[in-house]
Backbone bond lengths (Angstrom), bond angles and torsions (degrees), N, CA, C in turn:
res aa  C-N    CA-C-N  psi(-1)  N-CA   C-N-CA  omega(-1)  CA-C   N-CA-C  phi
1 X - - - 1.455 - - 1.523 111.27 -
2 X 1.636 118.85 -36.98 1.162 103.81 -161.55 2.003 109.71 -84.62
3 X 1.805 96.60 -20.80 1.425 95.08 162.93 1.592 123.18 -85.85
4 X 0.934 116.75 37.07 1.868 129.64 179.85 1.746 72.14 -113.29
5 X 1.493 130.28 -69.73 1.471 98.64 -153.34 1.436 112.67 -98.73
6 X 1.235 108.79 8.95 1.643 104.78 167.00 1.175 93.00 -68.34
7 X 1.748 128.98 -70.85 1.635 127.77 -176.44 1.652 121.87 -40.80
8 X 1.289 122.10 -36.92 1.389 130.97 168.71 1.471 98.83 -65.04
9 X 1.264 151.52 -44.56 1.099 140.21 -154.28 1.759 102.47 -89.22
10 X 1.419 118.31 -39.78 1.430 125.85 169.28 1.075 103.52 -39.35
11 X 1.486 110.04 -75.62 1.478 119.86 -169.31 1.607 117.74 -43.57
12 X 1.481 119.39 -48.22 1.176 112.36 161.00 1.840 150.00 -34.68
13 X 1.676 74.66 -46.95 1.539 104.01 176.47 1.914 117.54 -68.20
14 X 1.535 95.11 -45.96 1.556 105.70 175.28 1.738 107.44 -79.84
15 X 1.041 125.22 -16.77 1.675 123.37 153.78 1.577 123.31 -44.68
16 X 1.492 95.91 -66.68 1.186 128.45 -177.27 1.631 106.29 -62.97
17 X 1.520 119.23 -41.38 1.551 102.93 167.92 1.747 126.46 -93.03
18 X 1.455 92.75 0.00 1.744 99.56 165.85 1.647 122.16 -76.70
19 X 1.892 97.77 -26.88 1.275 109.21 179.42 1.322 117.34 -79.93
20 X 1.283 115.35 -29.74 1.510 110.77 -176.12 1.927 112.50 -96.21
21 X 1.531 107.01 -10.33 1.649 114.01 164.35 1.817 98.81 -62.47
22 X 1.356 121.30 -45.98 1.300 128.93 -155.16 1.303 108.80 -89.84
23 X 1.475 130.51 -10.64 1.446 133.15 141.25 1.465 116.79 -88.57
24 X 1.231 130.21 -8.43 1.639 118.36 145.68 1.327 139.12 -24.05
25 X 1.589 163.08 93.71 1.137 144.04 -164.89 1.472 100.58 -71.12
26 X 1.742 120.22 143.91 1.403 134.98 176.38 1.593 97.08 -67.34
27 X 1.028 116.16 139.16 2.021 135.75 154.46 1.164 118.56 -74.64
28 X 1.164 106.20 139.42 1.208 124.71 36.61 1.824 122.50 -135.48
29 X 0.915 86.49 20.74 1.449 103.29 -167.67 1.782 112.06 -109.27
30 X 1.812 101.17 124.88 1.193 107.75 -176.33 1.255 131.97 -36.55
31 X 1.923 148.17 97.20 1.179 128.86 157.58 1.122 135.95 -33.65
32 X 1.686 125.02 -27.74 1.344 104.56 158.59 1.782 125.01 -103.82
33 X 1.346 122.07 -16.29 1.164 87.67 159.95 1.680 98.29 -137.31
34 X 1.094 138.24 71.71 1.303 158.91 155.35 1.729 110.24 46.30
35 X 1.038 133.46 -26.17 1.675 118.87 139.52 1.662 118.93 11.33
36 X 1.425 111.84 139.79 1.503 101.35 153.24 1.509 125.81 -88.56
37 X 1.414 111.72 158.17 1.058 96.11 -167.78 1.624 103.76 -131.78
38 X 1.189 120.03 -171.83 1.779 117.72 -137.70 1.770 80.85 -132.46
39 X 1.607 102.50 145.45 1.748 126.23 165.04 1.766 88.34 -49.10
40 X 1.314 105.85 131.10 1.694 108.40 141.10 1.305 118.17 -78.18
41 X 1.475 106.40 133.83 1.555 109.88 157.61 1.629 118.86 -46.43
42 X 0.987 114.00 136.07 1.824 117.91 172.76 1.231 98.95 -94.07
43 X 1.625 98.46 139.81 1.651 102.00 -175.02 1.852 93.25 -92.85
44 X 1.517 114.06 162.81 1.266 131.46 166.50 1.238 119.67 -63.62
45 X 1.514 125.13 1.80 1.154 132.27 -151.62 2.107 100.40 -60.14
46 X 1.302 117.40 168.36 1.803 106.28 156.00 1.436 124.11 -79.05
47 X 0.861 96.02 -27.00 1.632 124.52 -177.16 1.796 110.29 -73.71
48 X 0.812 132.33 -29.09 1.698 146.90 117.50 1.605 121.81 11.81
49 X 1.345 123.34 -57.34 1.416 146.87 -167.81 1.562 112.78 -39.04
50 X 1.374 108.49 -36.40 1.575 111.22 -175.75 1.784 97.14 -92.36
51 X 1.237 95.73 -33.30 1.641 91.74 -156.51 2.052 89.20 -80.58
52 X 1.020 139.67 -29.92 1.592 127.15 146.07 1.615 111.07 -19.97
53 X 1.505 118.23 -78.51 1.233 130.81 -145.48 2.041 88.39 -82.91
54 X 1.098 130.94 0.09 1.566 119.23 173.70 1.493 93.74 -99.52
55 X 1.034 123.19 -12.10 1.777 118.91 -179.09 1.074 91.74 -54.98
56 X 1.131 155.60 -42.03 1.696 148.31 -147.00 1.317 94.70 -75.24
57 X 1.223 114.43 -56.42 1.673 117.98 -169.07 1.837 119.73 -77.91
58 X 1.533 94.10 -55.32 1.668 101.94 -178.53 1.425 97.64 -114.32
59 X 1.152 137.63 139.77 1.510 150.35 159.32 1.904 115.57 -66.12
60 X 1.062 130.81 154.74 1.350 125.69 168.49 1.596 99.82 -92.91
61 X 1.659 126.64 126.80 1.629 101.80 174.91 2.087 83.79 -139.47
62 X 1.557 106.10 -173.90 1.075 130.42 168.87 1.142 111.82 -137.06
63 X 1.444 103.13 171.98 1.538 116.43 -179.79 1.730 115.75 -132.66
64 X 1.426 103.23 82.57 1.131 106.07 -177.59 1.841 135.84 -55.15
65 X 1.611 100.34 2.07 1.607 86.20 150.63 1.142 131.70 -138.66
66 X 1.931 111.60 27.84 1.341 114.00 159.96 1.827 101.06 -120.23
67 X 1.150 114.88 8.10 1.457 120.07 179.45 1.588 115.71 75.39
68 X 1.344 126.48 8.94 1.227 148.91 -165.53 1.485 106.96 -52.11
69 X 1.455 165.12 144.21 1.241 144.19 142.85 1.621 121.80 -141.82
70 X 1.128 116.43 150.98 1.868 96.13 -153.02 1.974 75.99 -174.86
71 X 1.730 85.60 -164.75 1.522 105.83 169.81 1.558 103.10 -120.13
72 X 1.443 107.86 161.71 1.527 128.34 172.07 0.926 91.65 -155.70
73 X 1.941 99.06 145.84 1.876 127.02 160.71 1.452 93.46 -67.33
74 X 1.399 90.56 162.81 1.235 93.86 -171.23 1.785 103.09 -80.33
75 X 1.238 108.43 168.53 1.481 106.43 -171.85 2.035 91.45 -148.06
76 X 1.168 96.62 173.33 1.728 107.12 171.45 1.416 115.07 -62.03
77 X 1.267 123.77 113.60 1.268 138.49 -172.61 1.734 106.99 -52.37
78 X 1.361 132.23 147.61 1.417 126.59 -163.36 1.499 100.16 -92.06
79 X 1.586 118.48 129.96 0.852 115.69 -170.22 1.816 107.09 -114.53
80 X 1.486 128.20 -155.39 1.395 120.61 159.70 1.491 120.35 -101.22
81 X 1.201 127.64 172.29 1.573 125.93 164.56 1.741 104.86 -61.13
82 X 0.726 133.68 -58.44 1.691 118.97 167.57 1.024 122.94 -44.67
83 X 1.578 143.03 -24.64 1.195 143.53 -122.72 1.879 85.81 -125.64
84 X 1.419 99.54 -38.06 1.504 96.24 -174.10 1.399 109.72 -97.44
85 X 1.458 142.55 1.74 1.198 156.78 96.66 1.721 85.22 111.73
86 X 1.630 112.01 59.02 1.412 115.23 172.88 1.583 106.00 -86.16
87 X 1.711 97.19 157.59 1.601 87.15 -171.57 1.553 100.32 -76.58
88 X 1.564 105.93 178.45 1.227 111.32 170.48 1.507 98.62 109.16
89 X 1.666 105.42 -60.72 1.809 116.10 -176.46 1.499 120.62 -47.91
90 X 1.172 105.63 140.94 1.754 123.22 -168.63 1.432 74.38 -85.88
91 X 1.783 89.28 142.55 1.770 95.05 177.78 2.105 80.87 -163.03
């Protein structure tokens, strides 16, 4: 019985963090006004400990020109029109 609700309670928990990875916006680029946006510094705080171990999944970032700051999965880092070397581009 007591591993029926240890396993029910897992399961809950890994729901609950698939659901809120999957309302995350992808990076790196601002959801509200589309800018790229920059790693946050992590503070030293103790209180910190969980928000370490979600770095794997969602990143802490900002958006330095609507002041925006939140988490994002990680997504493809923003690169230039040369850099991604599509045809067509003057290079």
């Amino acid at each position: 019985m007591l591993l029926t609700i240890f396993a029910l309670i897992t399961l809950g928990v890994t729901v609950l963090l698939a659901v809120y990875l999957w309302r995350v916006p992808e990076g790196p680029w601002c959801p509200r006004c589309g800018a790229a946006t920059l790693v946050a510094e992590r503070a030293g705080a103790p209180g910190h400990r969980a928000a370490g171990w979600l770095d794997r999944w969602a990143a802490a970032r900002s958006c330095a020109a609507c002041g925006w700051s939140g988490r994002q999965r990680h997504g493809r880092e923003p690169q230039s029109v040369r850099a991604t070397g599509r045809p067509g581009s003057r290079e």
